[in-house]
N, C-alpha and C positions, 0 to 999 in steps of 0.2 A: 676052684679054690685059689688059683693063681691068680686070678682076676680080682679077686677080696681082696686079696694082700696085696696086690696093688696099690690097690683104692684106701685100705687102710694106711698104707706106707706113706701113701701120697698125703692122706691126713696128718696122719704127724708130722710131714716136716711141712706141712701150710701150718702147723699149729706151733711146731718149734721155732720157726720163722717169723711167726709173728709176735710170741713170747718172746725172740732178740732182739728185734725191731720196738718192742715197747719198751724194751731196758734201754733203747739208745732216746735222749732228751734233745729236742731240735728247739732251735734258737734261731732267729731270724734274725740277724745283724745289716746295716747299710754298706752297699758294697764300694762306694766310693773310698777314694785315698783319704788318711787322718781319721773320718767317720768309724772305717771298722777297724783299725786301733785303737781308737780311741774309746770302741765298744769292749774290744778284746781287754781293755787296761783295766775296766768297770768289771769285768770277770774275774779279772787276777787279782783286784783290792779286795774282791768280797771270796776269796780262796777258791773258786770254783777252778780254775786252770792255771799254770807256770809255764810262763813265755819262755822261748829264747833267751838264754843272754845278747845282749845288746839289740833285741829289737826293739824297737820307739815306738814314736806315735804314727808311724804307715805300716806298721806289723799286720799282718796277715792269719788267714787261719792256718797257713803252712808255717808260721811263728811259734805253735802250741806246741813245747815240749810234753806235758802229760796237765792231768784233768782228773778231777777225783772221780767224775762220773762219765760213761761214755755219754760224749755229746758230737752232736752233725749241723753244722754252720750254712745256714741259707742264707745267702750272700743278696741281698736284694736291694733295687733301687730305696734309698732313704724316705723319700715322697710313698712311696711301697707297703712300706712296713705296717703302717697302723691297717692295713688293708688282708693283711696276710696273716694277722693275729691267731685269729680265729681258727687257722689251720695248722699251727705249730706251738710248743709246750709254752715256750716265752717269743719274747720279741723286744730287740732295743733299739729304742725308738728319738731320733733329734724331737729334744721339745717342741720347736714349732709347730713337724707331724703333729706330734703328738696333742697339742694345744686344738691346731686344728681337727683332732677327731674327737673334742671331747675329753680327751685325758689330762689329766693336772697332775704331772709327774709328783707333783710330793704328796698328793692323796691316792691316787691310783696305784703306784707302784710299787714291785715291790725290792728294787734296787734302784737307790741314785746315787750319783755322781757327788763329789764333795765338789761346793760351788768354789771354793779355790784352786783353780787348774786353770793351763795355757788354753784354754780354749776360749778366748775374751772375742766378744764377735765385733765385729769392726766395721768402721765402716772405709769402703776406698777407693781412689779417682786415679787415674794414669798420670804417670810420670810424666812430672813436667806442668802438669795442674798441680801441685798438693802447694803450692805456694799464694796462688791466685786468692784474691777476697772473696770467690764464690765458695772457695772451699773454707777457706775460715768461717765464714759466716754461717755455712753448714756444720762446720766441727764446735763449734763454739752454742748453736742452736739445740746439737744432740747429747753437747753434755751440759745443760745449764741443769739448775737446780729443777726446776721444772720436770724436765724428763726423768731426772735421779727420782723423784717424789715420784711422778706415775706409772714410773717401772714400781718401783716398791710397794707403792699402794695398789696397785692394781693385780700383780701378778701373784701374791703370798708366795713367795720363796721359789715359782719357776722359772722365773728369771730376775737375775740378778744387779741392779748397777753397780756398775766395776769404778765409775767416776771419781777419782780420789779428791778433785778439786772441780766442782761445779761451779758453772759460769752465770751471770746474770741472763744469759740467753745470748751477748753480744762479744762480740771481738775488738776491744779499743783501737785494733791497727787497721781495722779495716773502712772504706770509704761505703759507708753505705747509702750515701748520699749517688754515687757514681752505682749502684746496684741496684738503686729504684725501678721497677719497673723489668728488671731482670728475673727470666724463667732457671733456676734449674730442675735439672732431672734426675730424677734417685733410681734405681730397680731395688726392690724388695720382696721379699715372701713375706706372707700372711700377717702371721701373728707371730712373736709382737710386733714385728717389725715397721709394716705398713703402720699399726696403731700408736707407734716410738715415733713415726717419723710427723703425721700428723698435732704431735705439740710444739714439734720443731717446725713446722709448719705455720702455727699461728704465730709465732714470737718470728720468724724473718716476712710473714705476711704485714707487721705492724710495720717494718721497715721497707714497703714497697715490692718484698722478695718474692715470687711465686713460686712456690715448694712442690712441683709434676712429681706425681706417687707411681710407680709403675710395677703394679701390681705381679711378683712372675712366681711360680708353682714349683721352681726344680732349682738344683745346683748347680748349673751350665749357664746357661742362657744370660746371667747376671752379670761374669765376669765377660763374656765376649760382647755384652752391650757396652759395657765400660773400654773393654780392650780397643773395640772396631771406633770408639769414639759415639755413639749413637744414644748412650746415656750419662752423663758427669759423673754418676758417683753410683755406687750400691751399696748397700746393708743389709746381710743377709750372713751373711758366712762368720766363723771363728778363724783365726791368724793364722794358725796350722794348714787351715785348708789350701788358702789364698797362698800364702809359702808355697805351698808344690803346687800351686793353680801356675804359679810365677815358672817353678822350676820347670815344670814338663812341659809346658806350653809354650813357651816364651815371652811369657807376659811382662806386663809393665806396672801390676797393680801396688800401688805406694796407700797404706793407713793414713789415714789423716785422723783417727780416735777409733780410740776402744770407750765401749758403749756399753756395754753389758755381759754375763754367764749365765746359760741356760742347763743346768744340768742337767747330760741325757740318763734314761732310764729302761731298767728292763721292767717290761711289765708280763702279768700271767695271760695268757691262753687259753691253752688247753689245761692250764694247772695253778691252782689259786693260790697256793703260797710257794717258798726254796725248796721244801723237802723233796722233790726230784731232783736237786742241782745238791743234793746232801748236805747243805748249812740250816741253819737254824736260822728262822728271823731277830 
């Protein structure tokens, strides 16, 4: 008899335990700095949780004063997330991921980001370059009218040009007669970016420029090509990131333009609309 009761005891609490476990909603957010603030901030505009006072855009999941629903933060590499979907309730996800798996944050998802926010992706070369004609002629390349038109045409609303005064393509100060035949080097992820830099590409190829694409997959690797000198310039990151890339690292990274707003997204998982996160769509 004791032995029943055991076995039965032991049954309810594997069943009450997993009856708690399904009332808690797991979230898959990017654990890098600005990324999971800037996930957590996408939470708190659509009422799901209230931050801290005064935590910003590097707030943390230890930033969460209270949450209408219990929820558990999987903190996972950004490149990560569209990977990890699958095994948790939602997941929010940087557009490029996101782009690159297939997802088109303003059809698939089902929270986005208002495209008016600091998170303007930039592009940026080490201090002490941001003056040189190879960088105007890059800055002035990525935001002509050109790239404004095929960010907009091309992406429908997942990314954004932020360009407020588009260029003909060219830099009047610059000698591009003395840049003929000159390589630079970009580092970029995927999409858009690689695909933004190649129209900036043909407009300084008309001028003798050869625009090297350097294809890279994660949020490191970008800013320490630029930093060690081993790449000119990168496009990949939003100004928040690069800001604490600078502060904790001791970098040297200087904007030379903002290029675009990718607004990131939560999308479903294990669960097809809000109603575990208690809002309404």
């Amino acid at each position: 008899m004791k032995k029943l009761f055991a076995i039965v005891l032991s049954l309810v609490l594997t069943l009450s335990l997993a009856s708690a476990l399904a009332d808690t909603v797991t979230i898959a957010v990017p654990n890098d700095p600005t990324n999971e603030g800037r996930a957590l901030l996408l939470l708190q505009s659509a009422g799901v949780l209230v931050l801290k006072e005064g935590a910003g855009l590097e707030a943390t999941k230890g930033d969460i004063e209270s949450s209408i629903v219990d929820i558990e933060l999987y903190e996972v590499a950004a490149d990560n997330a569209p990977n990890v979907l699958a095994d948790v309730d939602y997941a929010i996800i940087n557009n490029n991921y996101a782009l690159d798996a297939g997802l088109n944050p303003v059809n698939d998802s089902l929270l986005i980001e208002d495209a008016e926010s600091p998170y303007v992706n930039v592009v940026s070369v080490k201090e002490g370059n941001e003056e040189t004609d190879a960088a105007k002629a890059l800055a002035a390349a990525l935001t002509s009218q050109q790239v404004v038109d095929f960010i907009n045409n091309t992406y429908g609303g997942s990314a954004v040009a932020t360009v407020a005064e588009p260029t003909d393509g060219y830099d009047a100060s610059v000698d591009y007669d003395a840049l003929n035949g000159a390589t630079i080097t970009v580092a970029a992820t995927p999409v858009p970016h690689v695909e933004v830099l190649k129209i900036a590409a043909e407009l300084l190829a008309a001028k003798g420029i050869t625009l090297d694409i350097i294809t890279v997959t994660d949020y490191v690797t970008p800013n320490e090509f630029v930093e060690s000198g081993e790449v000119f310039a990168n496009y990949f990151a939003h100004q928040p990131y690069q800001d604490n890339f600078n502060a904790n690292n001791g970098g040297h990274l200087v904007t030379i333009a903002g290029i675009h707003v990718e607004p990131m997204a939560l999308y479903g998982g294990q669960q097809s609309d809000l109603a575990a996160l208690g809002i309404a769509e």
